[in-house]
C-alpha positions as CSV (number, residue, x, y, z in Angstrom):
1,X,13.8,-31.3,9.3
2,X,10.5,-32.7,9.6
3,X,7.8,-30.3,9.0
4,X,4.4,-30.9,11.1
5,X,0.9,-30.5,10.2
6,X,0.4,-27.9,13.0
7,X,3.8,-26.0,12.1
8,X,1.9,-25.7,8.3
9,X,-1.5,-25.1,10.0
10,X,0.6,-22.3,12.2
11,X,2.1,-20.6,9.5
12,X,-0.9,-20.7,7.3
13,X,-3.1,-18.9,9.4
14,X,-0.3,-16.3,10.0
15,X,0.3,-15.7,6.0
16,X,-3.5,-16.7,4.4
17,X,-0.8,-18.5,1.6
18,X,-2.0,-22.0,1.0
19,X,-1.2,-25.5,2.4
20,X,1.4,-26.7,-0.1
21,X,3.0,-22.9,-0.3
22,X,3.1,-23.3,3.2
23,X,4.5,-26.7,3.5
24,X,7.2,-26.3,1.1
25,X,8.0,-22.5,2.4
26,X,8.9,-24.4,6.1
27,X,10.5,-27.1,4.4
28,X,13.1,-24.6,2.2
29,X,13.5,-22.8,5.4
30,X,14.3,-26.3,7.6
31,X,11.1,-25.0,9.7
32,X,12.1,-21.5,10.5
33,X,9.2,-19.3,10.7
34,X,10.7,-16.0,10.2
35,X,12.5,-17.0,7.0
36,X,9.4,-19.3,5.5
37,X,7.2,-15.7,6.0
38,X,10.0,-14.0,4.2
39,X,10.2,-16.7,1.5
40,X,6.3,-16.4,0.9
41,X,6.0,-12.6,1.2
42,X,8.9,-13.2,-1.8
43,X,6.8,-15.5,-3.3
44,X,3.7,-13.3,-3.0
45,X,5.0,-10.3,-4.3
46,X,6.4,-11.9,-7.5
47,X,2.4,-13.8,-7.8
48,X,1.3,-9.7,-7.1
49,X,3.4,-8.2,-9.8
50,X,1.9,-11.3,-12.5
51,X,-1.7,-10.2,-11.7
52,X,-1.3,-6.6,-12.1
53,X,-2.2,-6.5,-15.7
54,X,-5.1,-8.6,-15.4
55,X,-8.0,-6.8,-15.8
56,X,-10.1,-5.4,-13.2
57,X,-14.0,-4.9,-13.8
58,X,-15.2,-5.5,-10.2
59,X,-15.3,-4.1,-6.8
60,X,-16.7,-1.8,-4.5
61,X,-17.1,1.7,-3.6
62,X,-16.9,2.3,0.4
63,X,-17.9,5.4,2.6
64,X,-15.9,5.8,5.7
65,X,-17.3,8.9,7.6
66,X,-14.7,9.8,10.6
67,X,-16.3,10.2,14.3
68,X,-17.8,13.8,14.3
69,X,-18.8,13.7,11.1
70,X,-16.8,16.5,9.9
71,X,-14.6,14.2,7.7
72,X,-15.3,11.2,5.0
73,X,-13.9,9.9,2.3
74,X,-15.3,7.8,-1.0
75,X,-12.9,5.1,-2.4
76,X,-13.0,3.1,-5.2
77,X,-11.2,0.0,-4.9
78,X,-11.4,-3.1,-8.1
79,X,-10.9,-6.5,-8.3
80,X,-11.4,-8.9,-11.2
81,X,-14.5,-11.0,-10.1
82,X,-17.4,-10.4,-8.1
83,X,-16.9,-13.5,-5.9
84,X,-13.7,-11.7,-4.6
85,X,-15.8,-8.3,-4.2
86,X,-17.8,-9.8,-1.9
87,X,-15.2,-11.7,0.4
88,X,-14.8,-9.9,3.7
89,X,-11.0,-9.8,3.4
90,X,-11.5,-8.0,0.3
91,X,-14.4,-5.0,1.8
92,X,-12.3,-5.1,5.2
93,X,-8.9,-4.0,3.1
94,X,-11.5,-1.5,0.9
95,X,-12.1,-0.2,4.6
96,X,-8.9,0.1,5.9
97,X,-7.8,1.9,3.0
98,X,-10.6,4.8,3.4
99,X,-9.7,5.0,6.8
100,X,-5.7,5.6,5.6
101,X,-6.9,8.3,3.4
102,X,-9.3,10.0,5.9
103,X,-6.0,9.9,8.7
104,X,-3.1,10.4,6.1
105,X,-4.5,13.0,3.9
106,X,-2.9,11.8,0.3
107,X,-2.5,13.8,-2.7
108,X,-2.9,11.0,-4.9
109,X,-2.9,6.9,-5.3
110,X,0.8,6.8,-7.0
111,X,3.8,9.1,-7.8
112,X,2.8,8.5,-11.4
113,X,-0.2,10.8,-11.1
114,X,1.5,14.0,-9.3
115,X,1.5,16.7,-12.4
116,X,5.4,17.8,-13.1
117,X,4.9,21.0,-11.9
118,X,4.3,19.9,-8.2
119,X,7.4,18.3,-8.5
120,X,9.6,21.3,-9.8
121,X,8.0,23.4,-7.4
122,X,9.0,20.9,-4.1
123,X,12.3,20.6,-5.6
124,X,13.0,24.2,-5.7
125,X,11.5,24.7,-2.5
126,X,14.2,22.3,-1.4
127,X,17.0,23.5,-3.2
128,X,16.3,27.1,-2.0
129,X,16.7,26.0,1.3
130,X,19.7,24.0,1.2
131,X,21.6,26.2,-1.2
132,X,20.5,29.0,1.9
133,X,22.1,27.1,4.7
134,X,25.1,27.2,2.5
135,X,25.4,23.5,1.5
136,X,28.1,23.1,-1.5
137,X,26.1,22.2,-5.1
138,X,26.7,18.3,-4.7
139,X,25.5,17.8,-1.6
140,X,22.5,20.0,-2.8
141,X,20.8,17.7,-5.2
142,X,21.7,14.8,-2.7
143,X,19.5,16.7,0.0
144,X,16.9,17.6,-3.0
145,X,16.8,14.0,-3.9
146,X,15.9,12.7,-0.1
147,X,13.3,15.0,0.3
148,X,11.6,14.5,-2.7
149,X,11.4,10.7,-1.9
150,X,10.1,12.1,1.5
151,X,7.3,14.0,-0.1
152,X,6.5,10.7,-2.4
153,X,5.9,8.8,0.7
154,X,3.9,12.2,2.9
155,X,1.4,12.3,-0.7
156,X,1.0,9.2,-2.3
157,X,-1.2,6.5,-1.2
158,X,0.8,3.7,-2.1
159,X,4.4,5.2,-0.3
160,X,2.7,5.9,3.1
161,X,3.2,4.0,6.1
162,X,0.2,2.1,6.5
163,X,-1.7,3.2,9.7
164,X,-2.3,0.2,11.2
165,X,1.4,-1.2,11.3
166,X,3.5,1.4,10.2
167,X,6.4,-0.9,9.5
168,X,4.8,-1.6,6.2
169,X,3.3,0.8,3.5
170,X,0.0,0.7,1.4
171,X,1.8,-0.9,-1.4
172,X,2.8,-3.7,0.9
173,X,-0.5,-4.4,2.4
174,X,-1.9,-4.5,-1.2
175,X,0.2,-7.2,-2.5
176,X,-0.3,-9.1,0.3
177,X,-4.1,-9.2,-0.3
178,X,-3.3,-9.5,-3.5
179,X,-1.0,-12.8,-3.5
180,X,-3.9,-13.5,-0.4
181,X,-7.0,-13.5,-2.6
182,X,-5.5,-14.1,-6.2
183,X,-6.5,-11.6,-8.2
184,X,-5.6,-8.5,-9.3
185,X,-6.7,-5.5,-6.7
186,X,-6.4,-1.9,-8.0
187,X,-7.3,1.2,-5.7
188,X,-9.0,3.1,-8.3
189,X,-9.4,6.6,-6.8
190,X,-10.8,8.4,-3.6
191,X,-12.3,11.5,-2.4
192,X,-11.3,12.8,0.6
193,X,-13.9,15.9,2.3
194,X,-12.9,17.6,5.1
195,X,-15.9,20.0,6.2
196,X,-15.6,23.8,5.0
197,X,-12.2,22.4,2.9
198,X,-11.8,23.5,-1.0
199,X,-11.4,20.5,-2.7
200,X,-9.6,22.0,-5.0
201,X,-5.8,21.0,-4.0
């Protein structure tokens, strides 16, 4: 079918993807909107994973200091130039993110970074209790298994459903502004401080 300038201009200023990515995303799809944002997101997500290894020497640290001032949190979020640092998609995203960590409490940015022993302790935890309620052994480690991916997605960053639509998580939104802004975006680390909380976790 024939796609129109407004269609492109439409579904441009829904995605942030380009002109041509746009034209040719509606054109695949014979102009259906749903399946063009699914052929982009595809699209961006295969640009996101390219960029990751690029390196990232820029960015910005953000405050976010919660209403009451009895909770903040300091994030470090990097990017690979300056120019990008300064865009307001990029410091609004940096934003969002401290607010996700000030609401969602996370351990840490990525299931990489959880130390072996918090695992082994969760999963014994687990199998405890399901070996308690007098579940055979098979369907033990299948109920072990599910609520370890669970407590990936309660502590890590990157697992939880983002705040603001909750029918994506972190990782999502982060390789959206990254295939968005076209470079490689890292959230470095954060510090979350809840008043008269031990830091220590």
């Amino acid at each position: 079918m024939e796609v129109s300038a407004e269609m492109v201009k439409q579904l441009r200023e829904q995605t942030g993807a380009g002109i041509m990515d746009c034209k040719k995303a509606l054109q695949e799809n014979n102009g259906d909107f749903a399946k063009a944002m699914e052929y982009l997101r595809k699209k961006g997500i295969v640009a996101a994973q390219k960029r990751s290894t690029r390196e990232t020497g820029e960015g910005i640290i953000d405050a976010y200091i919660h209403p009451g001032s009895r909770l903040g949190v300091l994030i470090e979020v990097n990017c690979e130039t300056d120019f990008v640092a300064n865009t307001s998609e990029f410091r609004r995203f940096v934003r969002d993110m401290a607010m996700q960590v000030a609401a969602s409490n996370p351990l840490v940015i990525s299931r990489e970074q959880l130390a072996p022993e918090i695992i082994e302790r969760e999963m014994e935890i687990y199998r405890t209790q399901a070996k308690e309620s007098g579940k055979p052994d098979h369907v033990v480690e299948k109920i072990v298994q599910g609520k370890v991916e669970k407590f990936y997605q309660d502590v890590c960053l990157l697992e939880q459903s983002y705040i603001r639509d909750p029918e994506k998580t972190v990782q999502d939104v982060l390789t959206e502004i990254t295939a968005k802004l076209g470079e490689n975006i890292q959230i470095k680390r954060f510090v979350r401080f809840h008043l008269g909380e031990d830091q220590q976790k």
